[in-house]
PQR file of N, CA, C, O and H, with PARSE charges and radii, in Angstrom:
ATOM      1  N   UNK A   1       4.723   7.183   8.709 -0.4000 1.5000
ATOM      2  CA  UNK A   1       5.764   6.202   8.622 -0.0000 2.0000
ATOM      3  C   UNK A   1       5.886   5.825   7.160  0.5500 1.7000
ATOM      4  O   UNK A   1       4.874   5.812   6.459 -0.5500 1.4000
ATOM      5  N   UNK A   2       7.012   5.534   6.694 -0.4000 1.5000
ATOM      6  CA  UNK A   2       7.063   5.424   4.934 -0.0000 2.0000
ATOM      7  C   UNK A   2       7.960   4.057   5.306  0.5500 1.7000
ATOM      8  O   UNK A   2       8.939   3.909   6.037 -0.5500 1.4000
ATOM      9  H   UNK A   2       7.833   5.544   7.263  0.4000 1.0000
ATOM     10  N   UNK A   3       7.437   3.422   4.744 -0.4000 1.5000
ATOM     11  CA  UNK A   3       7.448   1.873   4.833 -0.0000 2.0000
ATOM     12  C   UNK A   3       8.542   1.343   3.138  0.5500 1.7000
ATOM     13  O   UNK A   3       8.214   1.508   1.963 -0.5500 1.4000
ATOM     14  H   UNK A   3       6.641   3.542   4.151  0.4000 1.0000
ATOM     15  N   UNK A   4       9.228   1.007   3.438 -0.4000 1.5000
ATOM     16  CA  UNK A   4      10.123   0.685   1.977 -0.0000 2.0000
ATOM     17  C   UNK A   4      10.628  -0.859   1.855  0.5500 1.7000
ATOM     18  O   UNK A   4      11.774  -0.927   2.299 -0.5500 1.4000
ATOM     19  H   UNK A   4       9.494   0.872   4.392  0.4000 1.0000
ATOM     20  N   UNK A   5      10.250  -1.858   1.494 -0.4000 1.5000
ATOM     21  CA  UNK A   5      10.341  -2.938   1.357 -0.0000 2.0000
ATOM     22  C   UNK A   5      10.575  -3.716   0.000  0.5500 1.7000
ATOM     23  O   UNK A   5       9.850  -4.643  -0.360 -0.5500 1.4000
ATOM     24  H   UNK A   5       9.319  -1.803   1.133  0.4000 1.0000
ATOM     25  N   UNK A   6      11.448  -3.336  -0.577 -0.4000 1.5000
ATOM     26  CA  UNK A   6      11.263  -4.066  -2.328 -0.0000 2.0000
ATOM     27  C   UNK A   6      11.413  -4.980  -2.359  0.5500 1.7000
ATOM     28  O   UNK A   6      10.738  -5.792  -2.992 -0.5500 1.4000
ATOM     29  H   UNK A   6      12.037  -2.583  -0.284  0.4000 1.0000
ATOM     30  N   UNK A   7      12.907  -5.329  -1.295 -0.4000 1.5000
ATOM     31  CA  UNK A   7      13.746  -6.538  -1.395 -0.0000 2.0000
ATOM     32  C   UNK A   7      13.034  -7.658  -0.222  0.5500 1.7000
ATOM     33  O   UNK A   7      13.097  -8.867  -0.445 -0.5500 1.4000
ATOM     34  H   UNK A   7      13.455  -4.669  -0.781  0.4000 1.0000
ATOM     35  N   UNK A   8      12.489  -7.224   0.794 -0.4000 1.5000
ATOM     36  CA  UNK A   8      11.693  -7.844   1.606 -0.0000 2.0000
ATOM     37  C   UNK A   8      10.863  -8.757   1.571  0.5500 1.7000
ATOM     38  O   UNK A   8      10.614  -9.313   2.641 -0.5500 1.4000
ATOM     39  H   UNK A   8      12.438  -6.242   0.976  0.4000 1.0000
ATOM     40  N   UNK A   9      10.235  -9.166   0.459 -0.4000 1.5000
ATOM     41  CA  UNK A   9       9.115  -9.522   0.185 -0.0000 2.0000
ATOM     42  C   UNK A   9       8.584  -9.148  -1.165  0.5500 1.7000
ATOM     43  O   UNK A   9       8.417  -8.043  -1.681 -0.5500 1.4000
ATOM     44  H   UNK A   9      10.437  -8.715  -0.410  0.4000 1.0000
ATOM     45  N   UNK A  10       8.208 -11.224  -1.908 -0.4000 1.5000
ATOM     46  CA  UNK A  10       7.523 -10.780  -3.488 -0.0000 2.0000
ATOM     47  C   UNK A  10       6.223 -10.467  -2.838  0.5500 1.7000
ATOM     48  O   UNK A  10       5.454 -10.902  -3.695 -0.5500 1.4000
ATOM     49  H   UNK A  10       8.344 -12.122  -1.489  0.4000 1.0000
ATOM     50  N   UNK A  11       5.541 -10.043  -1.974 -0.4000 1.5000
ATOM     51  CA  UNK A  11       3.972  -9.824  -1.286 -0.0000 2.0000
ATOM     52  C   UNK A  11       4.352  -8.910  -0.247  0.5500 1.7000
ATOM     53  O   UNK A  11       4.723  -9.419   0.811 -0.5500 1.4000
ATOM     54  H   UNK A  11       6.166  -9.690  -1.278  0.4000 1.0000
ATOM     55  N   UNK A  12       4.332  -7.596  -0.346 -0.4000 1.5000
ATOM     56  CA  UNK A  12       4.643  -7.025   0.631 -0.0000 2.0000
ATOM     57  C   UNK A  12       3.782  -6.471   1.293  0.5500 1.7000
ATOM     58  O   UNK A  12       4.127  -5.958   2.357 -0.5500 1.4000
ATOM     59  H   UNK A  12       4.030  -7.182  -1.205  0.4000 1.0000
ATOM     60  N   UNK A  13       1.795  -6.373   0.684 -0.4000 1.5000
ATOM     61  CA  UNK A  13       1.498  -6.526   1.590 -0.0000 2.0000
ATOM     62  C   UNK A  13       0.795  -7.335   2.667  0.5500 1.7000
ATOM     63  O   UNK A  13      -0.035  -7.075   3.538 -0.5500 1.4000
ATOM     64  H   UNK A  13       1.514  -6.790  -0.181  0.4000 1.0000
ATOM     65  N   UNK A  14       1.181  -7.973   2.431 -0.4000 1.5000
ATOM     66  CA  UNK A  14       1.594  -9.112   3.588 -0.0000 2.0000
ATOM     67  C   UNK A  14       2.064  -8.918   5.175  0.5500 1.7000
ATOM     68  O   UNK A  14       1.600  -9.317   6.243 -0.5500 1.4000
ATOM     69  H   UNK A  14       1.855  -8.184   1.723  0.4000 1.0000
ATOM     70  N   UNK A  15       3.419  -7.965   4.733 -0.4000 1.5000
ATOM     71  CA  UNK A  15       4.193  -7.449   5.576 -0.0000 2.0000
ATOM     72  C   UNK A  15       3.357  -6.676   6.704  0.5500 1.7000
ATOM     73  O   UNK A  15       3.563  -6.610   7.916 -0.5500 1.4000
ATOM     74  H   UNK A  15       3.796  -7.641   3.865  0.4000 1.0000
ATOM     75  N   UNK A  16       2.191  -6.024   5.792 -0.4000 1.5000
ATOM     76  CA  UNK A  16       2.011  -4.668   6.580 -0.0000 2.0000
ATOM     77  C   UNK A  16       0.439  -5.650   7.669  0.5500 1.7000
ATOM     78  O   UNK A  16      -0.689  -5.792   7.196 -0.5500 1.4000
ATOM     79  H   UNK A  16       2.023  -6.078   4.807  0.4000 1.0000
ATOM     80  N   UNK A  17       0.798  -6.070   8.857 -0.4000 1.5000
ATOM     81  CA  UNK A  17      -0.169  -6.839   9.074 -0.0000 2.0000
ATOM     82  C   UNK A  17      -1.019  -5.872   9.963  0.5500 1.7000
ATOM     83  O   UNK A  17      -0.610  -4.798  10.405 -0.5500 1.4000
ATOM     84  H   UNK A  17       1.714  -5.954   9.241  0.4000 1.0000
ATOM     85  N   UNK A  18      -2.362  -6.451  10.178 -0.4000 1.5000
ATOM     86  CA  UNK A  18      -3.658  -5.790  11.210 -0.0000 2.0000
ATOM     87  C   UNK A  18      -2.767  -5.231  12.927  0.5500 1.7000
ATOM     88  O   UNK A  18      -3.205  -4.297  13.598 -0.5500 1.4000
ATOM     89  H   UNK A  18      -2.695  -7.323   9.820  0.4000 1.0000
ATOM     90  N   UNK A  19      -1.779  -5.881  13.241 -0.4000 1.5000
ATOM     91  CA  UNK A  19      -0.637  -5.272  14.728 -0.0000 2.0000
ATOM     92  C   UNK A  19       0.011  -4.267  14.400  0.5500 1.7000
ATOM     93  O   UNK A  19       0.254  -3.319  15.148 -0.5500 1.4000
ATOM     94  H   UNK A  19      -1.423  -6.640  12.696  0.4000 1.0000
ATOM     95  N   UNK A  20       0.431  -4.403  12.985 -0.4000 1.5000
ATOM     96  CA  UNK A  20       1.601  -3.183  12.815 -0.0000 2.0000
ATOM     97  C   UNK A  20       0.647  -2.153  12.447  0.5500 1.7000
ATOM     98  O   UNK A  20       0.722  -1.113  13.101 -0.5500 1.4000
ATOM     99  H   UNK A  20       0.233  -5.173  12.378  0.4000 1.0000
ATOM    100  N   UNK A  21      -0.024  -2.206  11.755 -0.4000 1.5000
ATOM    101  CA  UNK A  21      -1.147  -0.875  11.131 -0.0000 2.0000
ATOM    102  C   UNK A  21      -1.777  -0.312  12.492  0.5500 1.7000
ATOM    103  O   UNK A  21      -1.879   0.860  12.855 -0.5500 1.4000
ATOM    104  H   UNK A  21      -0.086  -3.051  11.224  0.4000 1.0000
ATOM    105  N   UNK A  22      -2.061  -1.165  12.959 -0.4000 1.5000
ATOM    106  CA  UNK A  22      -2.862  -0.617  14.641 -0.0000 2.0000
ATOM    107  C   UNK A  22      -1.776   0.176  15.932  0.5500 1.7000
ATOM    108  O   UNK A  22      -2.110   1.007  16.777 -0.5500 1.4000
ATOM    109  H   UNK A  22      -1.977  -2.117  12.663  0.4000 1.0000
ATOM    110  N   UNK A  23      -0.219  -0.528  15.654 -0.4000 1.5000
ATOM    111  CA  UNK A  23       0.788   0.290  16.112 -0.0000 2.0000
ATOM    112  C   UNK A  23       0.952   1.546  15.623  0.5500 1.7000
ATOM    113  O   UNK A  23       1.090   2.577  16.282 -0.5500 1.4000
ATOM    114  H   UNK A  23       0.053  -1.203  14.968  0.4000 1.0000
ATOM    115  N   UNK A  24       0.924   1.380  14.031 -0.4000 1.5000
ATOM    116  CA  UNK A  24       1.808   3.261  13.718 -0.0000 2.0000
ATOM    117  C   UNK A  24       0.406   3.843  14.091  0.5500 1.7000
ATOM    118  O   UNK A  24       0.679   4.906  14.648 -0.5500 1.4000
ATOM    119  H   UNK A  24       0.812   0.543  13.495  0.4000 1.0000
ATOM    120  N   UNK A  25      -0.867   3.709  14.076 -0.4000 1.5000
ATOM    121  CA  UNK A  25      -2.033   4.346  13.772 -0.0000 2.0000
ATOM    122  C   UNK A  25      -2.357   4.784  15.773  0.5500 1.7000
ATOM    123  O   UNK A  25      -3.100   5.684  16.163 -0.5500 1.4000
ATOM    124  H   UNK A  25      -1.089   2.845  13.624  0.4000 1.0000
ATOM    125  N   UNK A  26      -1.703   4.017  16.498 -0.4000 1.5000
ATOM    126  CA  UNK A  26      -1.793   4.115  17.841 -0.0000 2.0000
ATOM    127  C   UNK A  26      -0.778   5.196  17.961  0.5500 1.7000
ATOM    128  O   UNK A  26      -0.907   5.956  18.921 -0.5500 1.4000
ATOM    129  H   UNK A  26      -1.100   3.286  16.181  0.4000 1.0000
ATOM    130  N   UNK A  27       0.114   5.368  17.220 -0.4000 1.5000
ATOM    131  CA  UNK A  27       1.256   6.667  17.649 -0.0000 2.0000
ATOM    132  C   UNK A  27       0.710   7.503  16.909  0.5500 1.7000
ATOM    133  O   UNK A  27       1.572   8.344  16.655 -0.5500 1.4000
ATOM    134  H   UNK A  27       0.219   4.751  16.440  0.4000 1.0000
ATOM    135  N   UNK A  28      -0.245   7.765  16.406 -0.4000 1.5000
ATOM    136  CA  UNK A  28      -0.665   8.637  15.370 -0.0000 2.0000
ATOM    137  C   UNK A  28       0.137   9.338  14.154  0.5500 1.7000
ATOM    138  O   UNK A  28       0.198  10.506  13.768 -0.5500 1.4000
ATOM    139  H   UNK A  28      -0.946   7.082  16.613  0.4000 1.0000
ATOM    140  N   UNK A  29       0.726   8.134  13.716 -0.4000 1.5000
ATOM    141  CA  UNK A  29       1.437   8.517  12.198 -0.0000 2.0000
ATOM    142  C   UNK A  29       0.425   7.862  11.191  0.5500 1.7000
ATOM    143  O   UNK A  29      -0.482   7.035  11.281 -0.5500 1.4000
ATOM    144  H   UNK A  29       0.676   7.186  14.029  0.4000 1.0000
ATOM    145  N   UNK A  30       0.932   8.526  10.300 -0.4000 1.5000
ATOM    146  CA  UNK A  30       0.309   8.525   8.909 -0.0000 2.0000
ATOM    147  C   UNK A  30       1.271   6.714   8.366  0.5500 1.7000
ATOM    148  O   UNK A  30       2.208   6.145   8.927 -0.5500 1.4000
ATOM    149  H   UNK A  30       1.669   9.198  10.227  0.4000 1.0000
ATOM    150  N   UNK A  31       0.401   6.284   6.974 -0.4000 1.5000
ATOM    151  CA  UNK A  31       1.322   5.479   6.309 -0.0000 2.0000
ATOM    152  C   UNK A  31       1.242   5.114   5.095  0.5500 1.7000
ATOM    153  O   UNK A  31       0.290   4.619   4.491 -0.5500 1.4000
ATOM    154  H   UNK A  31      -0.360   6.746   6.518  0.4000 1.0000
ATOM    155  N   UNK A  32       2.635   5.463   4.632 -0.4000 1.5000
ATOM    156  CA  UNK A  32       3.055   5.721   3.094 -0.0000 2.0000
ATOM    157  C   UNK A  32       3.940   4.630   2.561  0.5500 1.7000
ATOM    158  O   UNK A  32       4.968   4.278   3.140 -0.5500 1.4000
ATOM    159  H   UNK A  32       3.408   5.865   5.123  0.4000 1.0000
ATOM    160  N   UNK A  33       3.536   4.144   1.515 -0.4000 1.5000
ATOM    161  CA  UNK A  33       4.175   2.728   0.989 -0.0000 2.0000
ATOM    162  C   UNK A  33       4.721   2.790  -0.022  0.5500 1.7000
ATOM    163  O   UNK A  33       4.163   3.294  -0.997 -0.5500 1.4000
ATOM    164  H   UNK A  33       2.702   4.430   1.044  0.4000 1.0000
ATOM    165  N   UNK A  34       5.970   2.294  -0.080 -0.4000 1.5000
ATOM    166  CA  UNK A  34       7.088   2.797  -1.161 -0.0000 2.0000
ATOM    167  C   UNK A  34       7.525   0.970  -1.941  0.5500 1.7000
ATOM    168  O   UNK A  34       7.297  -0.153  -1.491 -0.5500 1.4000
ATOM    169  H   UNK A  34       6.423   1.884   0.712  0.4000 1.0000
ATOM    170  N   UNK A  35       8.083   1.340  -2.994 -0.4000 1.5000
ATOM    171  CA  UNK A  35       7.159   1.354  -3.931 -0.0000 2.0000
ATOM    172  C   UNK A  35       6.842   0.400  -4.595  0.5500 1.7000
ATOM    173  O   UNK A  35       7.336  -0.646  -4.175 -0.5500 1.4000
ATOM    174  H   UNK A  35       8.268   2.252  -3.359  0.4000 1.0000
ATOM    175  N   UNK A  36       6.029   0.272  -5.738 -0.4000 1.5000
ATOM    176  CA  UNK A  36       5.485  -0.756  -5.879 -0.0000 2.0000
ATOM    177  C   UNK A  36       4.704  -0.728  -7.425  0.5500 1.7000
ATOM    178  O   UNK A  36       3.949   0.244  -7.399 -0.5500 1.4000
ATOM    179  H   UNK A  36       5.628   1.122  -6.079  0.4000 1.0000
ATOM    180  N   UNK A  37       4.610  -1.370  -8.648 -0.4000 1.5000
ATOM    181  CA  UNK A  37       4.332  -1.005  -9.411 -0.0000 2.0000
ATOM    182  C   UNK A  37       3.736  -2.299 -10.366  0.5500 1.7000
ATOM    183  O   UNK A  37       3.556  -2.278 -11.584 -0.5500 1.4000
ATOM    184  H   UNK A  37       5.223  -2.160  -8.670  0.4000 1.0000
ATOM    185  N   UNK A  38       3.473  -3.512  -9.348 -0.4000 1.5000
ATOM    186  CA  UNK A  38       2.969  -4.595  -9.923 -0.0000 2.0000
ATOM    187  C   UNK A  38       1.380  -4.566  -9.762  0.5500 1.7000
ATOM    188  O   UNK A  38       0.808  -4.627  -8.674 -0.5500 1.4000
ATOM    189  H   UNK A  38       3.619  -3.529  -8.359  0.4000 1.0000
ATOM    190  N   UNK A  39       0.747  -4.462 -11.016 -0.4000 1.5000
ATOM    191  CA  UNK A  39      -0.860  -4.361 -10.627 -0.0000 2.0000
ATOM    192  C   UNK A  39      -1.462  -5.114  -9.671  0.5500 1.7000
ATOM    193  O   UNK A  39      -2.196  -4.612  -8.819 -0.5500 1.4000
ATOM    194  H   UNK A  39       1.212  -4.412 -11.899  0.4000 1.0000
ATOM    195  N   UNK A  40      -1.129  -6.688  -9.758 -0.4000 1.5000
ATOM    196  CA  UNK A  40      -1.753  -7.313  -8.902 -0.0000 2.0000
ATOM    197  C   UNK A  40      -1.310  -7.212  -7.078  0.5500 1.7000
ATOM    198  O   UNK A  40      -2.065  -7.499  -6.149 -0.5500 1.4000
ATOM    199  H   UNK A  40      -0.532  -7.096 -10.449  0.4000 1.0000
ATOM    200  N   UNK A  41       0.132  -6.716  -6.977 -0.4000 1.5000
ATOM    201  CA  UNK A  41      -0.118  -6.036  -5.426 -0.0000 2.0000
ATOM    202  C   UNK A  41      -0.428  -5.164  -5.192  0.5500 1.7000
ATOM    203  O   UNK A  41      -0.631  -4.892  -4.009 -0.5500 1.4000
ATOM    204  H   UNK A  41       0.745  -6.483  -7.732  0.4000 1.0000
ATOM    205  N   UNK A  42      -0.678  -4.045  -6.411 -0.4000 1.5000
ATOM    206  CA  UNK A  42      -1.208  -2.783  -6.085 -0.0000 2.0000
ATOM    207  C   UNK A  42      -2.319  -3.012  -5.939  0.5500 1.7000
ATOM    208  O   UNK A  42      -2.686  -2.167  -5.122 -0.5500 1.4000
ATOM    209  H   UNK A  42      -0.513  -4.266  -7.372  0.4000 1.0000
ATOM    210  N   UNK A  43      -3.378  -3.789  -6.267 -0.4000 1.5000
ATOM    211  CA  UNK A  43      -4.623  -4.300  -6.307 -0.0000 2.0000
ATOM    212  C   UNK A  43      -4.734  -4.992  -4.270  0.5500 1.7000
ATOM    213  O   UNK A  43      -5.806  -4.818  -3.690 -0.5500 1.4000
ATOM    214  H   UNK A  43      -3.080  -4.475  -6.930  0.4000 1.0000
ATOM    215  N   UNK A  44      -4.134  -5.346  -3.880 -0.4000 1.5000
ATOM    216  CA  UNK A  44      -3.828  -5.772  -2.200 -0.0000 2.0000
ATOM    217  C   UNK A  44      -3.186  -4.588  -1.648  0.5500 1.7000
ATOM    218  O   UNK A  44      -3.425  -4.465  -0.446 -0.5500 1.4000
ATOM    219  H   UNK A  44      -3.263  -5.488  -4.351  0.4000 1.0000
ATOM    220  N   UNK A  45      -2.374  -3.589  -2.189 -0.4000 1.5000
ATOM    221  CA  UNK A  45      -2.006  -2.790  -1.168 -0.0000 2.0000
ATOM    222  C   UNK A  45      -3.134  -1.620  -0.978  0.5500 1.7000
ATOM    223  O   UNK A  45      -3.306  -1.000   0.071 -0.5500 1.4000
ATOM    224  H   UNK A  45      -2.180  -3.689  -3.164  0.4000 1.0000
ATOM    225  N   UNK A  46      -3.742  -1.467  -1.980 -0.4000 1.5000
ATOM    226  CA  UNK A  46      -4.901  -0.340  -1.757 -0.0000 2.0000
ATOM    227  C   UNK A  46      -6.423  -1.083  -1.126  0.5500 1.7000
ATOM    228  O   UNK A  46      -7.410  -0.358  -1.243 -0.5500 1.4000
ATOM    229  H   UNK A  46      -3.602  -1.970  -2.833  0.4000 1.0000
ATOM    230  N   UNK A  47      -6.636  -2.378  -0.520 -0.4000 1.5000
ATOM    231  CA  UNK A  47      -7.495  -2.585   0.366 -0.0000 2.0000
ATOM    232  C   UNK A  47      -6.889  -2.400   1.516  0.5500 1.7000
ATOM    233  O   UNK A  47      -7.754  -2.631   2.361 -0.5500 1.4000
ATOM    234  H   UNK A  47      -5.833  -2.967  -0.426  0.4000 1.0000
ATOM    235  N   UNK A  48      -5.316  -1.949   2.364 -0.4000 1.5000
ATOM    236  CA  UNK A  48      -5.201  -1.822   3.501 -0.0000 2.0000
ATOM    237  C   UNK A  48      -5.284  -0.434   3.775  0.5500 1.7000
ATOM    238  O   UNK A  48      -5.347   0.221   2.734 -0.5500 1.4000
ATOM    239  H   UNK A  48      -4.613  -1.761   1.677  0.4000 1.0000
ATOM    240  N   UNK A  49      -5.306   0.246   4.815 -0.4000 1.5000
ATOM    241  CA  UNK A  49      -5.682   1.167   5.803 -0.0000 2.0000
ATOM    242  C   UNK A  49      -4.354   2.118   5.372  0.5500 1.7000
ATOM    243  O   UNK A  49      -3.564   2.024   6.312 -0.5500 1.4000
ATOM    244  H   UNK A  49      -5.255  -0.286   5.660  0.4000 1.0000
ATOM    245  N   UNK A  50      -3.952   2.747   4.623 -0.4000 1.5000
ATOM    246  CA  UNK A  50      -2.438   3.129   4.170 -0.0000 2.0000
ATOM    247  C   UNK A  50      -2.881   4.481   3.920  0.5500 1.7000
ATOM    248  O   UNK A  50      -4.105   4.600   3.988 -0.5500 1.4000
ATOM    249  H   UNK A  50      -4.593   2.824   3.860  0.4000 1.0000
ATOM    250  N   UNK A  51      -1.994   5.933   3.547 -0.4000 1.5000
ATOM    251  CA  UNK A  51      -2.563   7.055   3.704 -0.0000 2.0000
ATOM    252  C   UNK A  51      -1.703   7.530   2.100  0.5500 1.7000
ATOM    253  O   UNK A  51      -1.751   8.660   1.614 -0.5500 1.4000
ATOM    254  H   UNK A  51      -1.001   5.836   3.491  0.4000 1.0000
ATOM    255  N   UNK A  52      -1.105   6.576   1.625 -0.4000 1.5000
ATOM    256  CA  UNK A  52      -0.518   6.722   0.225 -0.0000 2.0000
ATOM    257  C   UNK A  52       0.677   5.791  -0.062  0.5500 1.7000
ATOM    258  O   UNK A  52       1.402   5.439   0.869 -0.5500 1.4000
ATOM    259  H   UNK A  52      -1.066   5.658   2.020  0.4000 1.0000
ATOM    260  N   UNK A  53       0.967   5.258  -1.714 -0.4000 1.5000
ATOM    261  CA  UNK A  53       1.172   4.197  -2.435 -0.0000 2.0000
ATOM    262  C   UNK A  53       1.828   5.291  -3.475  0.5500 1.7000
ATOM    263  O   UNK A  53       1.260   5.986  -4.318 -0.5500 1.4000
ATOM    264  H   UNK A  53       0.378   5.544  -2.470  0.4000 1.0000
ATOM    265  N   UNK A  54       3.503   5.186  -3.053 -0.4000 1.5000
ATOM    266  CA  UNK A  54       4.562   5.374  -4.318 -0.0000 2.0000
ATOM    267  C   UNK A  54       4.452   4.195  -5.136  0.5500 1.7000
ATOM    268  O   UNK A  54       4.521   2.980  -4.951 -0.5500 1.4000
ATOM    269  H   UNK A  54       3.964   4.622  -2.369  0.4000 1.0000
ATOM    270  N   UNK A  55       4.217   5.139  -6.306 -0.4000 1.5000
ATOM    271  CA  UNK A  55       4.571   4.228  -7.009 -0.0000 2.0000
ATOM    272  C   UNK A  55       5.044   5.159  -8.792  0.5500 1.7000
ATOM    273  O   UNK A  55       4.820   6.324  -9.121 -0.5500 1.4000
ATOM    274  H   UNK A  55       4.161   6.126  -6.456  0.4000 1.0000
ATOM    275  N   UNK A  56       5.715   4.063  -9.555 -0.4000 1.5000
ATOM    276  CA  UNK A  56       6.570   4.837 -11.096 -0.0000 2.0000
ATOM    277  C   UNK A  56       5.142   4.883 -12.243  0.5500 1.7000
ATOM    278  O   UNK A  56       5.028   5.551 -13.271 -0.5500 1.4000
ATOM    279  H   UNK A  56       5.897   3.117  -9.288  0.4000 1.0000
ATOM    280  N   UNK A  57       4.179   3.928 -11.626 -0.4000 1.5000
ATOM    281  CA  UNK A  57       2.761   3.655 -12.781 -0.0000 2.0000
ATOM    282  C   UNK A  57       1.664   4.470 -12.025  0.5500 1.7000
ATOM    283  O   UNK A  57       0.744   3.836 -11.507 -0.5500 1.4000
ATOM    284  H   UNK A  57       4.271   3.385 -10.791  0.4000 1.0000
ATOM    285  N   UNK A  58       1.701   5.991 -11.913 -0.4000 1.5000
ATOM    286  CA  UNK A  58       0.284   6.183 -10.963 -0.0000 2.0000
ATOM    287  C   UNK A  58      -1.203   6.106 -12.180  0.5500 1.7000
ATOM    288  O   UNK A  58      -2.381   6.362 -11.932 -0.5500 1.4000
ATOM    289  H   UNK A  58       2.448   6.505 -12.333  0.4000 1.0000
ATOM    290  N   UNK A  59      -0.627   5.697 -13.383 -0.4000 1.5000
ATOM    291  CA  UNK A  59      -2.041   5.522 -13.987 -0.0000 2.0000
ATOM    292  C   UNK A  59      -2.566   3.987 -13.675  0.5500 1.7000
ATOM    293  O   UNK A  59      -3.761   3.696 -13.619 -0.5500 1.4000
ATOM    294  H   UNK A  59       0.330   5.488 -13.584  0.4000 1.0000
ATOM    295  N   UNK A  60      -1.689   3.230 -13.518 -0.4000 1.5000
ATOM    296  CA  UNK A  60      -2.060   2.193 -13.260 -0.0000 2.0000
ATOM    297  C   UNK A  60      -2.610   2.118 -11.778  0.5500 1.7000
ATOM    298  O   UNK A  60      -3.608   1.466 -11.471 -0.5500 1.4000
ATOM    299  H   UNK A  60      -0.718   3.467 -13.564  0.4000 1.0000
ATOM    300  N   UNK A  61      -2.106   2.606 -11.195 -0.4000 1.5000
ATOM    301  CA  UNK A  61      -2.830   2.590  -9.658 -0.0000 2.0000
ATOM    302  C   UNK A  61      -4.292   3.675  -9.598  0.5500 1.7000
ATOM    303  O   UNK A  61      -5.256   3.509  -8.851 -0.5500 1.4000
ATOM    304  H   UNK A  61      -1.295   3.136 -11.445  0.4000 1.0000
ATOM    305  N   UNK A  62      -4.186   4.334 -10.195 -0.4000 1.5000
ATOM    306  CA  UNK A  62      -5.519   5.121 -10.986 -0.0000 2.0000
ATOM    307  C   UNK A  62      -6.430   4.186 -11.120  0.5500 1.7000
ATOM    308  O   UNK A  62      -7.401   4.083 -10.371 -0.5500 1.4000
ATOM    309  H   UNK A  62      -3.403   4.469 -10.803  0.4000 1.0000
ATOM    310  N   UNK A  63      -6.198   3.483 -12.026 -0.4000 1.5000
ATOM    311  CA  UNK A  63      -7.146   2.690 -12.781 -0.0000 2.0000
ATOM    312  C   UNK A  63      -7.703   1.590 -11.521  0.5500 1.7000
ATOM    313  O   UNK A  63      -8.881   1.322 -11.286 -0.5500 1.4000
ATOM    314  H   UNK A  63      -5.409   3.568 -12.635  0.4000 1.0000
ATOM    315  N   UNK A  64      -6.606   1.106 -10.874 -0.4000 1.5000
ATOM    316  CA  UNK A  64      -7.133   0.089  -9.719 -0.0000 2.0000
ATOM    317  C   UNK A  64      -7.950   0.784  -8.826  0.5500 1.7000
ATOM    318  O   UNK A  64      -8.948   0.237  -8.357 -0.5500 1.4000
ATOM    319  H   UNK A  64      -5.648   1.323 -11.065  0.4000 1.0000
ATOM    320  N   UNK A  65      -7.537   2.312  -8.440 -0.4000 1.5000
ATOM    321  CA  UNK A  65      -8.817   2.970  -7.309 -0.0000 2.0000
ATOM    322  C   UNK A  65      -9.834   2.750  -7.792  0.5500 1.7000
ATOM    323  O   UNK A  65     -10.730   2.084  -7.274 -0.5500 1.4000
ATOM    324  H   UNK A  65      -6.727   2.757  -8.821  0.4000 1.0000
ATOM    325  N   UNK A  66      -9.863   3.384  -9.090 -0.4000 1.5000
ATOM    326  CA  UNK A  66     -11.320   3.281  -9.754 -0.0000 2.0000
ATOM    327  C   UNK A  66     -12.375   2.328  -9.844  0.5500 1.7000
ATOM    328  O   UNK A  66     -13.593   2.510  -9.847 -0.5500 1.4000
ATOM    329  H   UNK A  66      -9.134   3.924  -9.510  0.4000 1.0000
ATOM    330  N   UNK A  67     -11.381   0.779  -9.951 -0.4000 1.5000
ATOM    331  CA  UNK A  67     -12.005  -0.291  -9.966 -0.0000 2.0000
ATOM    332  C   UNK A  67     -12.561  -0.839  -8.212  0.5500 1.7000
ATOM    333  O   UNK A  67     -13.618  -1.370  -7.873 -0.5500 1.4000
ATOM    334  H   UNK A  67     -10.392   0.632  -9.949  0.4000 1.0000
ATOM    335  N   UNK A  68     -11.335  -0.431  -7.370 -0.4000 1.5000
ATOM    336  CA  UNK A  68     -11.818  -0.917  -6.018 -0.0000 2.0000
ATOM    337  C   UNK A  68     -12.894   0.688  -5.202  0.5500 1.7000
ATOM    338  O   UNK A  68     -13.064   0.755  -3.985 -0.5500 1.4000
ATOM    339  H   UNK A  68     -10.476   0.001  -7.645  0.4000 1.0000
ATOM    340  N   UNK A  69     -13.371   1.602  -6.034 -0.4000 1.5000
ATOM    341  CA  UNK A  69     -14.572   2.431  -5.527 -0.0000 2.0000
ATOM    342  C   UNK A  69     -15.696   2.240  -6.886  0.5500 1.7000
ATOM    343  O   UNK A  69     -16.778   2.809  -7.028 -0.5500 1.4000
ATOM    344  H   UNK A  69     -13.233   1.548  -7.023  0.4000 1.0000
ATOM    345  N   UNK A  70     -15.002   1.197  -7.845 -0.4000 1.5000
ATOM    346  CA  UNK A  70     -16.797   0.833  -8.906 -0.0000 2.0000
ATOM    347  C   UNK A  70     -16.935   1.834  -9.892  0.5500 1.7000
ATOM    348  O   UNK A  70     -17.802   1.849 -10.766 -0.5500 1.4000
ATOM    349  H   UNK A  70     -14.123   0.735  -7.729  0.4000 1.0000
ATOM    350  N   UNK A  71     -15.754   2.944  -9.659 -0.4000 1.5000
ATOM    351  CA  UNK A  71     -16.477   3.650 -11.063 -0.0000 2.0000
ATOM    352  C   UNK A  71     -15.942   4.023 -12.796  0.5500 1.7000
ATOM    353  O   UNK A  71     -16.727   4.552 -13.584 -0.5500 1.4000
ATOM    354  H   UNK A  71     -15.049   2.933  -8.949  0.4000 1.0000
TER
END
């Protein structure tokens, strides 16, 4: 499921709550989050359960994996 929300929400993930993640993941889809390029929600969208994060900064979202696996 590719999830696209810009205008939706300054916190979008927010949006993506513990019912809806347990829905697409109960139909057995994948989930891809479009897009997003503010560090500090990229920093909240990569603690949820998501299977990939469009985004225009992938060094910056680089740098946040790195920090949320410590190395």
């Amino acid at each position: 499921m590719h999830l696209c929300w810009e205008r939706a929400s300054p916190t979008p993930h927010e949006l993506l709550t513990p019912e809806l993640i347990a829905s697409i993941r109960q139909h057995g889809l994948g989930i891809v989050l479009w897009h997003e390029e503010r560090p500090q929600e990229l920093r909240e969208l990569v603690k949820l359960d998501v299977d990939g994060i469009c985004t225009n900064t992938p060094d910056v979202l680089a740098a946040i994996l790195r920090e949320a696996q410590g190395t």
